[in-house]
C-alpha positions in Angstrom: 0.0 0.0 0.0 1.5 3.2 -0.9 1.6 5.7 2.5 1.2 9.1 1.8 2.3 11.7 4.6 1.3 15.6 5.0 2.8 18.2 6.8 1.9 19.2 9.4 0.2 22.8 9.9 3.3 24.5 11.4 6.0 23.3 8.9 7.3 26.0 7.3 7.8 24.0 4.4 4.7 22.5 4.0 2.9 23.3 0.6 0.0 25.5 0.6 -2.4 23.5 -1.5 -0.8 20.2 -0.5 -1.7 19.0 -4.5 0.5 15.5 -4.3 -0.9 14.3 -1.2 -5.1 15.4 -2.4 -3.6 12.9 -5.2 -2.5 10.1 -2.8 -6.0 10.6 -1.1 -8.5 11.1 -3.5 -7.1 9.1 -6.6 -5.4 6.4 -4.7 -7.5 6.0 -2.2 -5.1 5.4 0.5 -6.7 7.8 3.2 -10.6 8.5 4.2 -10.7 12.2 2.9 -13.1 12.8 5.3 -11.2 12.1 7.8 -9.6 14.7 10.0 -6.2 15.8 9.2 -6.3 13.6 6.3 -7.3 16.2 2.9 -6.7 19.2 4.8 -5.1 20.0 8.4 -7.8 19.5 11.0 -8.9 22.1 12.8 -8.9 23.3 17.2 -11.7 21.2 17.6 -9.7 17.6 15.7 -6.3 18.5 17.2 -6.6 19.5 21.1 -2.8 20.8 20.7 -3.4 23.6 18.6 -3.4 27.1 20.3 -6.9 27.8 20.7 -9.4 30.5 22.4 -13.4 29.8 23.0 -15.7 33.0 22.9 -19.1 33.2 21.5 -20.2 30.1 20.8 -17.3 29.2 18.6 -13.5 28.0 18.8 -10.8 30.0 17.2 -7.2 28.9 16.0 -5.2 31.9 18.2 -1.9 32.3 18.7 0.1 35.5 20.3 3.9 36.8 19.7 6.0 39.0 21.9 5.5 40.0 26.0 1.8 40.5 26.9 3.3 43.6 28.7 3.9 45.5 25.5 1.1 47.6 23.3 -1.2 44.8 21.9 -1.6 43.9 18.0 -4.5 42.3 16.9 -4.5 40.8 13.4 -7.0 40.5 11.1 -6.2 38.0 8.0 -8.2 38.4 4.6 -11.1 36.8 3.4 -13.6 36.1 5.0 -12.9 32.5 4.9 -8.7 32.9 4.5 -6.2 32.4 7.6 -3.4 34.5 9.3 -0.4 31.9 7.7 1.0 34.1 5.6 0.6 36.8 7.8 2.7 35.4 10.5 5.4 37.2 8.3 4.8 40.7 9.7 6.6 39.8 13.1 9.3 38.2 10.9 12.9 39.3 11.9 14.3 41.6 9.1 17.5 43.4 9.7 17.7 42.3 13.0 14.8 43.4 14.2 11.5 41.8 14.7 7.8 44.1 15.7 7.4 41.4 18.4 10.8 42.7 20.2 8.6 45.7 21.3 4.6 45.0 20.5 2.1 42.2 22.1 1.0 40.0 18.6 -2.3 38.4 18.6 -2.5 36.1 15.2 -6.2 34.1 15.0 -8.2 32.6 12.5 -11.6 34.5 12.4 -14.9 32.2 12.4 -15.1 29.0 10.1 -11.7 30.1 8.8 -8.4 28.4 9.0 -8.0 26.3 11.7 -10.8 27.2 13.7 -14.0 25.5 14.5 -16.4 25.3 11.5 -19.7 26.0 11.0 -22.9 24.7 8.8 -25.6 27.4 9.2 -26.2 30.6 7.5 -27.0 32.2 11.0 -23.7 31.4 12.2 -22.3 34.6 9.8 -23.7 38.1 10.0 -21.6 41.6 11.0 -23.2 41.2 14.1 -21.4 38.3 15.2 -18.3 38.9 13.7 -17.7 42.0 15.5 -18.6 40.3 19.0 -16.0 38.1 18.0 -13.6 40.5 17.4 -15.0 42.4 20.4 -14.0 38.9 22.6 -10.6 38.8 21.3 -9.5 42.6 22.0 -11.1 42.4 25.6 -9.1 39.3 26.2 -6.2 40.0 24.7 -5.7 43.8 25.3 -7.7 44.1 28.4 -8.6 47.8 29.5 -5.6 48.9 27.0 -6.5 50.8 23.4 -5.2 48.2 21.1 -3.8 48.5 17.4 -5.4 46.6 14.8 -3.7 45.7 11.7 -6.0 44.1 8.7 -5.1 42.9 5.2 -8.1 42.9 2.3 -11.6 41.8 4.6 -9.1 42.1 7.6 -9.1 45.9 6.7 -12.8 46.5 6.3 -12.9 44.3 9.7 -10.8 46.1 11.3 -12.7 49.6 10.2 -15.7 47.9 11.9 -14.5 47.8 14.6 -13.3 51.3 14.7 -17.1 52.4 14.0 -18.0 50.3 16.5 -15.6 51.8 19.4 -13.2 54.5 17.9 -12.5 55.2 21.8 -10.6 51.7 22.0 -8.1 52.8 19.1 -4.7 53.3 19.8 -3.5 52.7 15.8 -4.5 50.8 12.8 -2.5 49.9 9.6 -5.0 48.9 7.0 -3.4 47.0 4.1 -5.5 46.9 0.9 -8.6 46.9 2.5 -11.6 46.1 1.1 -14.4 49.3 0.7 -15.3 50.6 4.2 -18.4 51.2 2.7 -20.9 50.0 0.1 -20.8 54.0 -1.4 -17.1 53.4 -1.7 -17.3 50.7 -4.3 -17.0 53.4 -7.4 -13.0 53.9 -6.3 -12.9 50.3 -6.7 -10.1 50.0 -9.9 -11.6 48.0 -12.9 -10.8 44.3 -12.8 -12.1 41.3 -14.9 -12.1 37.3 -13.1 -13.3 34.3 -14.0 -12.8 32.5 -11.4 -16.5 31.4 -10.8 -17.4 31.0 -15.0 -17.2 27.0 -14.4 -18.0 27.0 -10.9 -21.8 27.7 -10.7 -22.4 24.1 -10.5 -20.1 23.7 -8.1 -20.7 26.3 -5.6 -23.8 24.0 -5.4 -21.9 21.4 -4.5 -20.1 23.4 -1.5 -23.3 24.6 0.0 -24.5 20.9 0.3 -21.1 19.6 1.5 -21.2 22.5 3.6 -24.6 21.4 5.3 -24.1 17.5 5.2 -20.5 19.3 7.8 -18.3 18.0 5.2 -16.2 20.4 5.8 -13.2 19.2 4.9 -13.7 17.8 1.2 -15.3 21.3 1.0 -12.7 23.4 2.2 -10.3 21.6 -0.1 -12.3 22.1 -3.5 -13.0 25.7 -2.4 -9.0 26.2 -2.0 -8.3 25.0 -6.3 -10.4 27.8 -7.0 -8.5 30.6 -5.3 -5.3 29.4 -6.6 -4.0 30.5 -9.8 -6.2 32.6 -11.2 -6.6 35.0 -8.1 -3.0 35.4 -8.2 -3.2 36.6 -12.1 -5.7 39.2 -12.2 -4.3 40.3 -8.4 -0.3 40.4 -10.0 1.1 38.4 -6.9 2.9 36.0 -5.7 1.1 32.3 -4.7 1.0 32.7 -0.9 0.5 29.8 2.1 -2.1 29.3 3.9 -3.6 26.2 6.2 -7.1 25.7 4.4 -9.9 27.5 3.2 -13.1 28.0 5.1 -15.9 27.4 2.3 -18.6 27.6 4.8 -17.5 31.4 5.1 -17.9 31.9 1.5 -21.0 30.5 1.1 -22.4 32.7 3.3 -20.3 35.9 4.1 -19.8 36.6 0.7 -23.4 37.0 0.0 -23.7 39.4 3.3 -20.9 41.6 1.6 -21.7 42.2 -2.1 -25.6 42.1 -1.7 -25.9 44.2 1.4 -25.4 47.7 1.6 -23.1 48.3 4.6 -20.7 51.2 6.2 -18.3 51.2 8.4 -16.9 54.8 8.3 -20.1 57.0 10.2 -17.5 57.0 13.3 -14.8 57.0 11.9 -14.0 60.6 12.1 -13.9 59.9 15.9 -10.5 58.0 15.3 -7.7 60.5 16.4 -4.6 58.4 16.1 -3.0 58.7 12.5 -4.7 55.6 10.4 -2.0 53.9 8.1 -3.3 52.6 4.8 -0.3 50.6 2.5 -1.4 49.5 -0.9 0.7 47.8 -3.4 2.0 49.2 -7.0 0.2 47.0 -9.3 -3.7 45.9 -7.4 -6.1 46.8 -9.6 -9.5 46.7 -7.8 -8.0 47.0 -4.0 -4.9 49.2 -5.0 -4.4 53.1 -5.0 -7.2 53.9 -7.0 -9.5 52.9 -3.5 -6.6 53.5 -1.1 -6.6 57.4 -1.7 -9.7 58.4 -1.7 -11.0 56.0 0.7 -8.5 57.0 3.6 -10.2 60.6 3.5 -12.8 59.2 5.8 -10.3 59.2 8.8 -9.5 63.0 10.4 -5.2 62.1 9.9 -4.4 59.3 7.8 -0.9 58.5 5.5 -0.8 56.6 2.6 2.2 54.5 1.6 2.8 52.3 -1.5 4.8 48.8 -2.0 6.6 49.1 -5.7 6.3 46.2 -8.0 3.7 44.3 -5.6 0.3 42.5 -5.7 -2.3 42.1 -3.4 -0.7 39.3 -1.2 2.6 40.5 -1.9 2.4 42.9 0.8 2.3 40.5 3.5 4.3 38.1 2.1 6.7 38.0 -0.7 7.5 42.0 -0.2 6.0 41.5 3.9 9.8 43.1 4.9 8.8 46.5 3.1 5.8 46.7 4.5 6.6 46.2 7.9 8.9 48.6 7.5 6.4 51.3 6.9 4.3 49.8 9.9 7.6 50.0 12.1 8.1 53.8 11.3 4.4 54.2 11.6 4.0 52.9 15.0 6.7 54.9 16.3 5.4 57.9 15.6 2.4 56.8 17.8 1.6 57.8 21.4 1.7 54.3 23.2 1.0 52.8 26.5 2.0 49.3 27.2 
């Protein structure tokens, strides 16, 4: 019998679509699929030695960085449905000198996502909930302090929730590509063209009844082909790592974005720290065409730009650039520990 093997979901080398081994698995037959851990790393609730954190009703994947004592840094991965992997690189050591040597990092996968607990029913996802999750996490992790928030893509419009939702709690926030903060700002939106759902009508199908038969894993898997090459063209970046997709946020987060009207900026004037936005050179729908106008909503705000970078770039292949502007940025903050 041939034995197939996957890494686990802290190897740094381990592959972020893990194509050989779905081979071994689904072709061969070697493993159950189904099986936790088998087509895709389980998640808190399959492996009891992952970092974890329970609030509201759920189980997140949570991991922190750096001396509790310091200012606290709460990140907010893209998505919805994506994972902080590739954004462990922000408190990587470049030059000799890390952002954990001086700030509190707290690195979690946000609902359904990642390696956190997944979930089968539409009224598991709204705004609602995801800002009392969110809400959870800073009260735990930053206590009474004002805490920083830093958010790639979704992350960013998360993060800008948040902020609407308590601009008193602020003490910074770097904002990296986000998505609109606001249905009206869709028109800054650069003009873009994808496919990648044109052969996947029949198959989004599919997901939503793996999805509720909590299939999660065979799910997760398929939904992670489809964001693979194709996102990286029309985005001009870099294939990054992540652990696994969550489908289940797709289905039904996706939908509560781009159908909904929304806004997240109607407090957002009563931010006072300086709000750092970084968007990369060559985005076309999240790049500088949205960045500019869309950091106006904020009373001080700086806008800095990653040459010859995509989307995912920015925390990833070109992360040391970008933390570089976050480093100078935070500095130049008024910070309690």
């Amino acid at each position: 019998m041939l034995h197939c093997s996957l890494p686990t979901p802290r190897s740094s080398g381990a592959s972020a679509f893990l194509p050989l081994a779905a081979v071994c698995l689904t072709v061969l037959g070697c493993m159950d699929p189904e099986a936790p851990g088998n087509l895709v790393p389980g998640t808190v609730d399959d492996d009891p030695d992952l970092p974890s954190f329970e609030a509201n009703g759920t189980k997140f994947h949570l991991e922190t960085l750096g001396d509790p004592t310091h200012p606290p840094i709460v990140v907010l991965h893209g998505g919805p449905g994506h994972d902080y992997r590739c954004m462990l690189s922000l408190a990587e050591t470049y030059g000799g000198y890390s952002l954990a040597d001086d700030y509190y990092f707290v690195f979690w996968d946000q609902r359904g996502a990642g390696l956190s607990r997944r979930h089968s029913q539409a009224s598991d996802f709204s705004f609602d909930i995801y800002l009392k999750d969110l809400e959870a996490v800073v009260d735990r992790y930053a206590g009474t302090r004002d805490v920083i928030l830093i958010g790639h893509s979704w992350g960013g419009g998360y993060a800008a929730m948040y902020m609407n939702a308590h601009p008193e709690r602020i003490a910074g926030a770097a904002l990296l590509e986000p998505i609109p903060l606001s249905t009206a700002l869709d028109k800054y939106m650069g003009d873009y063209h994808t496919t990648i759902f044109s052969e996947w009508t029949d198959d989004w199908i599919w997901f939503r009844q793996l999805v509720g038969q909590n299939d999660h894993e065979t799910a997760d898997y398929a939904m992670a082909q489809a964001f693979t090459t194709e996102w990286a063209d029309y985005r001009h970046e870099s294939l990054h790592p992540w652990w696994r997709e969550g489908a289940a946020v797709h289905l039904f987060m996706d939908p509560v974005i781009e159908q909904h009207d929304y806004d997240f900026t109607e407090n957002l004037h009563l931010v006072m720290p300086e709000v750092l936005f970084i968007a990369s050179e060559n985005t076309e729908d999240l790049g500088i065409t949205l960045q500019e106008p869309q950091r106006r909503v904020f009373p001080r705000s700086r806008l800095e730009v990653v040459p010859n970078a995509g989307h995912y770039d920015i925390v990833w292949k070109e992360a040391e650039k970008t933390v570089a502007f976050i480093r100078t940025y935070l500095a130049s903050l008024d910070l309690e520990g």
